[in-house]
C-alpha positions in Angstrom: -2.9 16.0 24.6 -2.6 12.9 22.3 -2.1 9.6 23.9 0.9 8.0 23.1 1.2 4.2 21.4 -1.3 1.7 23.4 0.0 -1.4 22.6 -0.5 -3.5 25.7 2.7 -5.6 25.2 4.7 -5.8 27.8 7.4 -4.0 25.3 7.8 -3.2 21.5 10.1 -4.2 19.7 13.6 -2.6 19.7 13.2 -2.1 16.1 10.0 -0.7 16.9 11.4 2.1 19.0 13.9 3.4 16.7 11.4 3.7 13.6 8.2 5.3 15.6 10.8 7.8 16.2 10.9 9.0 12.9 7.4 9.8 12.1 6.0 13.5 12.1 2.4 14.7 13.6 0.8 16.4 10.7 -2.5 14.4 10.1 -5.4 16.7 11.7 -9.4 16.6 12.0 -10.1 17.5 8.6 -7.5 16.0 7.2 -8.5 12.8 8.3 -11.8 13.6 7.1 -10.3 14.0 3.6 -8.5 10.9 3.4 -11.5 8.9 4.1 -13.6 10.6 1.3 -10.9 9.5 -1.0 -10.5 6.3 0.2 -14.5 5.2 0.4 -16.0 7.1 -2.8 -14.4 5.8 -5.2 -15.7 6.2 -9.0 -14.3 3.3 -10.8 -16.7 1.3 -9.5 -19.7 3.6 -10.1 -20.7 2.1 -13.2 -19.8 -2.0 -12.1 -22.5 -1.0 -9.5 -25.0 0.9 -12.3 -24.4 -2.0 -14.6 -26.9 -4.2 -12.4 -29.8 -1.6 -12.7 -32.1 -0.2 -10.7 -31.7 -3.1 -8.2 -28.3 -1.6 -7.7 -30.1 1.2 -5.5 -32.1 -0.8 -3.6 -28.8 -2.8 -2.2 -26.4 0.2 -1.9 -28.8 1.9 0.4 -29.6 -1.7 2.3 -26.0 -2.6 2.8 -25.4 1.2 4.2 -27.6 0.0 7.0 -26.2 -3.2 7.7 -22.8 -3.1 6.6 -21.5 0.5 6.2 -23.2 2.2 9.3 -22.0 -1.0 11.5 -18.2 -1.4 10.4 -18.0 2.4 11.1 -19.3 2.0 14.5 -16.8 -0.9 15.0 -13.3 1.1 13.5 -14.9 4.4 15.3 -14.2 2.3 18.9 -10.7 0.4 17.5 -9.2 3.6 16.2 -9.5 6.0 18.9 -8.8 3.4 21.8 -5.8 1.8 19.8 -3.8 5.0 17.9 -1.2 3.2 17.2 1.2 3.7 13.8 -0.2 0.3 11.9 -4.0 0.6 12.8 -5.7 -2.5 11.1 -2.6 -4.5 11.5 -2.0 -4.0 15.1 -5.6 -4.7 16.1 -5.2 -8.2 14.1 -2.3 -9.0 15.5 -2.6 -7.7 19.0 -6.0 -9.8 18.9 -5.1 -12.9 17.5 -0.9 -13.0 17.4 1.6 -11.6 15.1 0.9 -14.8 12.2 -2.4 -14.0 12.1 -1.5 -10.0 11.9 1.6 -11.1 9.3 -1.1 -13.0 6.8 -4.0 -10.3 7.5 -1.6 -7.9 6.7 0.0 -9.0 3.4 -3.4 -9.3 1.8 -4.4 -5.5 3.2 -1.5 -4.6 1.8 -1.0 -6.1 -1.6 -4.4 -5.4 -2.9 -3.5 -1.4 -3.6 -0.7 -1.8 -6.0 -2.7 -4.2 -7.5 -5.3 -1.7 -7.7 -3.4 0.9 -8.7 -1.4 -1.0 -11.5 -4.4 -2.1 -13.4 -8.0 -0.9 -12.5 -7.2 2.7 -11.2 -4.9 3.5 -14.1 -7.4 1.8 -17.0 -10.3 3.9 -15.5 -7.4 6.7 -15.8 -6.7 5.9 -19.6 -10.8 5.3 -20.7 -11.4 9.0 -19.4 -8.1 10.6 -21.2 -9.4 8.9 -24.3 -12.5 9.5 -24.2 -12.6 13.0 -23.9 -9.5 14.2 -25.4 -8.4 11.7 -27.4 -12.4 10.8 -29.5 -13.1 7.5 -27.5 -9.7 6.5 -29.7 -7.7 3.8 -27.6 -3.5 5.0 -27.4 -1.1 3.3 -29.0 0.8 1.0 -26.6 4.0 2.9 -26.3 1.5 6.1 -25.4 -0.3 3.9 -23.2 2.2 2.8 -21.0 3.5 6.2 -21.1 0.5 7.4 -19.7 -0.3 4.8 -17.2 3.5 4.0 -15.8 3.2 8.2 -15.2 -0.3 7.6 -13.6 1.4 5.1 -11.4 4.9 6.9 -10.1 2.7 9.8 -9.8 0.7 8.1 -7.3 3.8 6.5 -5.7 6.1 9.7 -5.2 2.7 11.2 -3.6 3.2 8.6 -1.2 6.9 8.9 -0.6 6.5 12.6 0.4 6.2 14.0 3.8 3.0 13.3 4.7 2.3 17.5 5.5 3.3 17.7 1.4 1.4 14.1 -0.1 -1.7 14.9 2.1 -2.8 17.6 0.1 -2.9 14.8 -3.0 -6.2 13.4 -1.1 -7.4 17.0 0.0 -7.8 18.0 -4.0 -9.4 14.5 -4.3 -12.1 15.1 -2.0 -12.6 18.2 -3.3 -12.8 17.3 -7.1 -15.2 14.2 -6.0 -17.4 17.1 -4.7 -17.4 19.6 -7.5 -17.4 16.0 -10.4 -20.2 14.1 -8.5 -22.2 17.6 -7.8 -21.9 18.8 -11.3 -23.0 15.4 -12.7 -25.8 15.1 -10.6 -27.0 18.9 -11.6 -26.1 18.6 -15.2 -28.6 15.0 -14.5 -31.3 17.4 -13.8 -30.7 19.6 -16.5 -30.7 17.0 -18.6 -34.0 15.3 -17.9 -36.1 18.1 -18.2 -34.3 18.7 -21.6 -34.3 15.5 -23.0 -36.2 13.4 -20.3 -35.2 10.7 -18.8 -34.6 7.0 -19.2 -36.8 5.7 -16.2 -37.4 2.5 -14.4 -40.7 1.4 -12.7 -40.9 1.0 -9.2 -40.5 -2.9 -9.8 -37.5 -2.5 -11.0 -35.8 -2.2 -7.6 -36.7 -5.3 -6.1 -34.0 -6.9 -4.6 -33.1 -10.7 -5.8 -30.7 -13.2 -4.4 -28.7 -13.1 -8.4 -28.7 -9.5 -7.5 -27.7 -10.1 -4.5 -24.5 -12.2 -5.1 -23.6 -9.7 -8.3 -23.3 -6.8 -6.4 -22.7 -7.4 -2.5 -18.9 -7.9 -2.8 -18.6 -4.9 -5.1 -20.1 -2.3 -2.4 -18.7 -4.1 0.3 -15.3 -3.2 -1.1 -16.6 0.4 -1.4 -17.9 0.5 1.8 -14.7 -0.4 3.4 -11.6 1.9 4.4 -12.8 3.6 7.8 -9.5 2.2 9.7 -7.2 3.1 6.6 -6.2 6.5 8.3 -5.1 4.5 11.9 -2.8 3.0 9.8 -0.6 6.5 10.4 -2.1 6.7 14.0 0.6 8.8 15.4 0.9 11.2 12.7 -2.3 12.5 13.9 -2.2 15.3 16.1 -5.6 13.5 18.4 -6.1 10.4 17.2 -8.5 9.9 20.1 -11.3 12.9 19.0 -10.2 13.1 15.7 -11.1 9.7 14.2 -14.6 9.4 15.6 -15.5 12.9 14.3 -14.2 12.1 10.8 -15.2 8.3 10.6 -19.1 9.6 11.2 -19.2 12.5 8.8 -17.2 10.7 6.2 -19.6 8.1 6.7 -23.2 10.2 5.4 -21.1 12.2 2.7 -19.9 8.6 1.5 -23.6 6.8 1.1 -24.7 10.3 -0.9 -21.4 10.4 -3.2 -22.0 7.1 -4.2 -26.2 7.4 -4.6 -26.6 9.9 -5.9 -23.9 9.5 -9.1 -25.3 5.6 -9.7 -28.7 7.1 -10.1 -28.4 9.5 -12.3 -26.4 7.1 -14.3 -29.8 4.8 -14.3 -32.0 8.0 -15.1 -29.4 8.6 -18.3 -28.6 5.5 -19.7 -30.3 1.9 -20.6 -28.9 -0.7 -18.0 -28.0 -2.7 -21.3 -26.1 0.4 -22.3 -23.8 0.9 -18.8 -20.2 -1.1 -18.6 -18.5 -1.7 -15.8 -15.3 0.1 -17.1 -17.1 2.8 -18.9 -20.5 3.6 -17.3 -19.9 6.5 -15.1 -17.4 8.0 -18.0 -20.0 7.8 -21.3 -22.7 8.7 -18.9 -20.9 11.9 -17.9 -20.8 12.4 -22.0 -23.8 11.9 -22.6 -25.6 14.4 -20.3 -23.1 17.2 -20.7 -24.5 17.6 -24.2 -26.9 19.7 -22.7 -24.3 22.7 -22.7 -23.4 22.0 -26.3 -23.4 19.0 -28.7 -25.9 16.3 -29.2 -26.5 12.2 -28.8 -26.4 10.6 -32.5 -29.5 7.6 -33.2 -26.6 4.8 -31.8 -26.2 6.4 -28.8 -22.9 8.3 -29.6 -22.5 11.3 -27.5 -20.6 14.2 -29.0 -19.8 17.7 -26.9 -18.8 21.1 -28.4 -18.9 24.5 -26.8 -19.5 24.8 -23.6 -20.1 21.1 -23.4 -16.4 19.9 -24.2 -15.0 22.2 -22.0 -16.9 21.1 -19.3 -16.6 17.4 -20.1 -12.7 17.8 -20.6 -13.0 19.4 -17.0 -14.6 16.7 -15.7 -12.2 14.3 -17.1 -9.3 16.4 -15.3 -11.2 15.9 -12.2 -11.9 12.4 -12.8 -8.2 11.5 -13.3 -7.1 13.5 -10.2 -10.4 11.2 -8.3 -8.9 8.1 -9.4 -5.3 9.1 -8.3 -6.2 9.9 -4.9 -8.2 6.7 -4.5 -4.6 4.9 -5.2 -2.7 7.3 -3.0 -4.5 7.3 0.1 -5.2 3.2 -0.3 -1.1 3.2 -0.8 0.1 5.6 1.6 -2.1 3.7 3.9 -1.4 0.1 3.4 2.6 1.2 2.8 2.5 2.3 6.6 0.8 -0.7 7.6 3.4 -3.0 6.2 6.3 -0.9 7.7 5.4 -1.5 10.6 4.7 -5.2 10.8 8.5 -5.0 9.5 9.6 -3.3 12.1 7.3 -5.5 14.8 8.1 -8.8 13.6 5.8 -10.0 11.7 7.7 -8.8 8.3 11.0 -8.6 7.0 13.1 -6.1 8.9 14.4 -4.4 5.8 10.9 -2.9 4.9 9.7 -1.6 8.3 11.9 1.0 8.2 11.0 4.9 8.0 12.7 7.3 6.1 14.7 10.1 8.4 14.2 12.6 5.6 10.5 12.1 5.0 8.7 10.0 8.1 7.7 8.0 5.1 8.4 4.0 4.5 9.8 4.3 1.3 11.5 0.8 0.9 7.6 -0.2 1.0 6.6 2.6 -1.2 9.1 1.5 -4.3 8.1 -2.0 -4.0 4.2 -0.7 -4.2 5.0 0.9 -7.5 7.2 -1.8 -8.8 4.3 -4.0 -7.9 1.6 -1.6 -9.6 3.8 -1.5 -12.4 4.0 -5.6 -12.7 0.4 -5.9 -12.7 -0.1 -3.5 -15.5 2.4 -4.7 -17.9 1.5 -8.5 -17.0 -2.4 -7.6 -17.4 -2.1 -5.9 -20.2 -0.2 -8.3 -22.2 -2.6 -11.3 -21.0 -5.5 -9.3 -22.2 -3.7 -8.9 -25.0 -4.4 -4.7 -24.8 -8.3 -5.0 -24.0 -9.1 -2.0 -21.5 -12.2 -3.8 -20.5 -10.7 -7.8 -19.7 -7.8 -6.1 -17.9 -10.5 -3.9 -15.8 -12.8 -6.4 -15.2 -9.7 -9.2 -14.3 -7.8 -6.9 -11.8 -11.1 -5.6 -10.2 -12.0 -9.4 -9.5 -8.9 -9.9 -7.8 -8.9 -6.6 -5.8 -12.3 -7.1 -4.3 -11.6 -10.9 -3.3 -8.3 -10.1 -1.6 -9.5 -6.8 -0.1 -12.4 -8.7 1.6 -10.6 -11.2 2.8 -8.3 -8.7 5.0 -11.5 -8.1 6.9 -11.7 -11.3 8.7 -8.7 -10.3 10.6 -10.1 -7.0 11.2 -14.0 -7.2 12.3 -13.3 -10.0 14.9 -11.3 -8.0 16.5 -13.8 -5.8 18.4 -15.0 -8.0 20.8 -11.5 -10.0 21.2 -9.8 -6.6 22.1 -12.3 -6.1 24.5 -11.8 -8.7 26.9 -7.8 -9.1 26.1 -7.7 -5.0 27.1 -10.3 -4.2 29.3 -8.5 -1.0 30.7 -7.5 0.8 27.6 -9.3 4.0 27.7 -12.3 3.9 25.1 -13.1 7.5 24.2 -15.8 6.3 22.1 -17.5 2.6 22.6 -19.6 1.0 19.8 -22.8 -0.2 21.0 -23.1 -4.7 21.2 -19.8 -5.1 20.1 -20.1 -8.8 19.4 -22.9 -8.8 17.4 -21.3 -6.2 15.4 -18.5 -8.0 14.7 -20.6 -11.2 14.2 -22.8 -9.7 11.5 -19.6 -7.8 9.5 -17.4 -10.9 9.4 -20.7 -12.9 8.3 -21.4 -10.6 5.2 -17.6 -10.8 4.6 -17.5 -14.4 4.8 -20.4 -14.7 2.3 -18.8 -11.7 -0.5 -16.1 -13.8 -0.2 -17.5 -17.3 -1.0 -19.2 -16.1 -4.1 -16.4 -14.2 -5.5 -14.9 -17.7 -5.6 -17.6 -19.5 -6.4 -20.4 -17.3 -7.7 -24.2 -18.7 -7.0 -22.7 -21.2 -4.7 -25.9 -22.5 -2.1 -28.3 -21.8 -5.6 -26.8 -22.3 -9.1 -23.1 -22.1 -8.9 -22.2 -20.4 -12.1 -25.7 -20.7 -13.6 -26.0 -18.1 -16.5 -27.8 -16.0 -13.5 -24.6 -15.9 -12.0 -21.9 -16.2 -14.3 -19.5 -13.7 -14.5 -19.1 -11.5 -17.2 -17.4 -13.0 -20.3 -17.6 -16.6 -18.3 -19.5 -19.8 -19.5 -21.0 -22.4 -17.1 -18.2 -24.8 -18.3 -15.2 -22.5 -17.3 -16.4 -22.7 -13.7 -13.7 -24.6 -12.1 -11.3 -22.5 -14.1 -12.9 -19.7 -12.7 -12.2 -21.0 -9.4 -8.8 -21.4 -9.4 -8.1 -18.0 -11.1 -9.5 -16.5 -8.2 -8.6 -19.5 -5.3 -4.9 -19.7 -6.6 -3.8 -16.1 -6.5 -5.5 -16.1 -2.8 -3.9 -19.0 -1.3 -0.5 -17.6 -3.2 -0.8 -14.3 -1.0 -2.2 -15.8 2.2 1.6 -17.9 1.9 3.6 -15.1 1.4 1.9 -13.7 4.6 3.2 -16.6 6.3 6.5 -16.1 4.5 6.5 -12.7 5.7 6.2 -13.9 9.4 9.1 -16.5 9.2 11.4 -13.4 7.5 9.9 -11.2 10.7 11.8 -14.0 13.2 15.2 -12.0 13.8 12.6 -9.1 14.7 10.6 -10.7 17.2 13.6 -12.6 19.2 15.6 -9.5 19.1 12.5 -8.2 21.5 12.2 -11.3 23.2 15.9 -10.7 24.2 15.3 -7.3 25.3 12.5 -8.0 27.4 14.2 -10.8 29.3 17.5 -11.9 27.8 18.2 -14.3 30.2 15.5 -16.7 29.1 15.9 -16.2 25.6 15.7 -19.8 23.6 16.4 -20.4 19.8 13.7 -20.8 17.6 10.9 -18.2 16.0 9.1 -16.5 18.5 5.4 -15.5 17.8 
């Protein structure tokens, strides 16, 4: 039988009450399972991570180890002892008080729509164009045709009943199993036809530049085990369920992404492999093998059995890309109902739809957010697919990251606060778990902002791409100022919340009930 909420307040929230009433159980074993595929592998960053070379390798597999492997053990133990709707915001806040939960949670939140609005739909557009549309880029009416459709797509998914938008991330895992299999077989194919690029065994050394170019990017891979507690009861057995699918999840995840980024070395000359279009003109490329041929320049061009295929995989890439969005949004949407509905948000977006157990307010303003980001981006960029990619990817990562240093800490603070909560699973050394994670976080984060920073800040080994030593300090403040922006309106957020929380102070004891905002 599935244990009910476990928040160890003395009450929720009126407001809280009413709204938990509303949601639906449909979120089983391998459901869960399937939602955490789509929200870990995801494939726009395949060929940021590819672009560094064979060193690439050498740090995805050593950040499994220390990060990956770790903050699974760590959301394994949070997610089954603490089922509640919310997840990641409730163990913030529960740990450290609602402020710290309200400012935590913004940034958790904000970064999907962000996402979805400008990095998910350009990979979207690169793949349409490239393979149906001969590497020509649309016309900006048909682009923002395309992309708006990419984005409400992804939004109404979310609005659904979640026994109706789940099956959006169940194709998604699937499709990241039949694209990432079929490139990696076609890979082999391909190198005993044509051979293969190679790279000498020195060529995976690891190197601090290295280092500071790729961490944050596979550290905002590697996270997402806790998105699926953010529906904690819509799962039929939270308490089983999430250990089983945060472990398995877990090895599929580290072979999705491996495997893919290393054919891509094997394929293509590091000097050859973008960010935006690595993964997408390596999967060109090496489909020529079933029909059409690579020109002197490196131009790839399928026919036959090739362009099917490759306009297949373009299908399934699209529908990869979507559910990356989807689960990220229907995830963070949930987690910002409820800190509306607990008081750390304002009241009028924690509330749950009575016809679809969905937070719908939250899910509008998610797609009029995504679509903000895209029209703003693209303008600024002034249409350039690969500026508007590599801007909003910059921004995602650094405000993703950050959201973990409400999360790791929480372990070993949750511990002690609730000693008696049953544990159904307990991560081994808690504490230095939760050091370690919120150290590597702390670190992504600092070079995001200030790349190099304790070497060369922003020497040419570490400038960013399309950045000169003398923008440094601009650099900075692009990325500082939109951070500090969202860590305010998580403060905002909290003051709007204040009706919320002295409505349950009142309940729980109105006779001592002061003015003033109640934390």
């Amino acid at each position: 039988m599935t244990a009910g909420p476990t928040t160890f307040e003395p009450a929720p929230p009126p407001a809280a009450q009413t709204e938990r009433q509303k949601l639906r159980k449909h979120f089983g074993r391998f459901d869960i399972l399937f939602f955490l595929l789509c929200t870990i592998v995801g494939v726009d960053t395949i060929g940021s991570v590819a672009s560094n070379g064979a060193e690439a390798f050498t740090w995805l597999i050593v950040l499994a180890a220390v990060f990956f492997i770790p903050s699974a053990l760590l959301t394994a133990e949070l997610g089954a002892a603490f089922p509640d709707e919310g997840g990641p915001y409730i163990w913030t806040s529960r740990a450290f008080g609602r402020l710290a939960g309200a400012v935590n949670n913004f940034l958790y939140w904000i970064t999907n729509p962000v996402w979805l609005g400008g990095t998910l739909s350009v990979s979207a557009v690169t793949a349409y164009t490239t393979f149906f549309n001969d590497g020509k880029d649309l016309s900006t009416p048909a682009f923002y045709v395309f992309t708006l459709l990419f984005v409400w797509v992804g939004v109404l998914a979310a609005i659904l009943s979640f026994d109706i938008g789940k099956w959006i991330p169940t194709l998604g895992a699937w499709s990241r199993f039949l694209l990432l299999g079929l490139f990696t077989l076609t890979v082999v194919v391909y190198g005993v036809k044509h051979g293969l690029h190679g790279f000498g065994a020195g060529d995976f050394s690891p190197t601090y530049a290295g280092f500071v170019a790729l961490v944050p990017l596979l550290m905002f891979n590697y996270v997402g085990f806790e998105l699926p507690n953010t529906a904690g009861e819509e799962m039929t057995d939270a308490q089983k369920d999430v250990p089983f699918a945060i472990f398995r999840s877990a090895v599929l995840s580290v072979l999705l992404y491996a495997l893919p980024i290393l054919g891509i070395l094997l394929v293509l000359p590091v000097k050859a492999i973008s960010g935006l279009g690595g993964f997408i003109d390596a999967m060109r490329q090496v489909f020529t093998v079933y029909g059409g041929h690579v020109s002197a320049d490196g131009t790839a061009t399928l026919s036959g059995a090739g362009s099917v295929l490759g306009d297949l995989a373009a299908i399934m890439f699209i529908l990869t890309v979507l559910s990356s969005g989807v689960t990220w949004v229907m995830g963070s949407d949930r987690a910002l109902a409820v800190s509306g509905y607990d008081g750390a948000a304002p009241r009028f977006l924690g509330v749950i739809s009575s016809r679809f157990g969905t937070p719908v307010r939250v899910n509008i303003l998610s797609g009029l957010v995504s679509t903000l980001v895209l029209v703003l981006a693209h303008e600024l960029t002034h249409g350039s697919a690969a500026k508007l990619f590599g801007a909003v990817l910059g921004l995602a990562v650094s405000t993703t990251l950050v959201s973990y240093l409400g999360i790791f800490p929480a372990l070993p603070v949750l511990r002690r606060k609730a000693p008696d909560v049953p544990r159904p699973y307990k991560a081994p050394y808690p504490l230095a778990i939760s050091i370690v994670l919120t150290a590597l976080i702390l670190f992504a984060t600092l070079q995001l902002v200030a790349p190099g920073a304790g070497d060369h800040w922003f020497s040419s080994a570490y400038a960013p791409d399309g950045w000169s030593h003398g923008e440094r300090v601009k650099y900075l403040l692009t990325e500082a100022i939109p951070l500090a922006l969202f860590i305010l309106f998580g403060v905002l957020f909290w003051a709007l919340g204040a009706p919320t929380r002295a409505a349950a102070a009142a309940d729980r004891n109105p006779d001592d009930l002061k003015p003033g905002i109640t934390g």
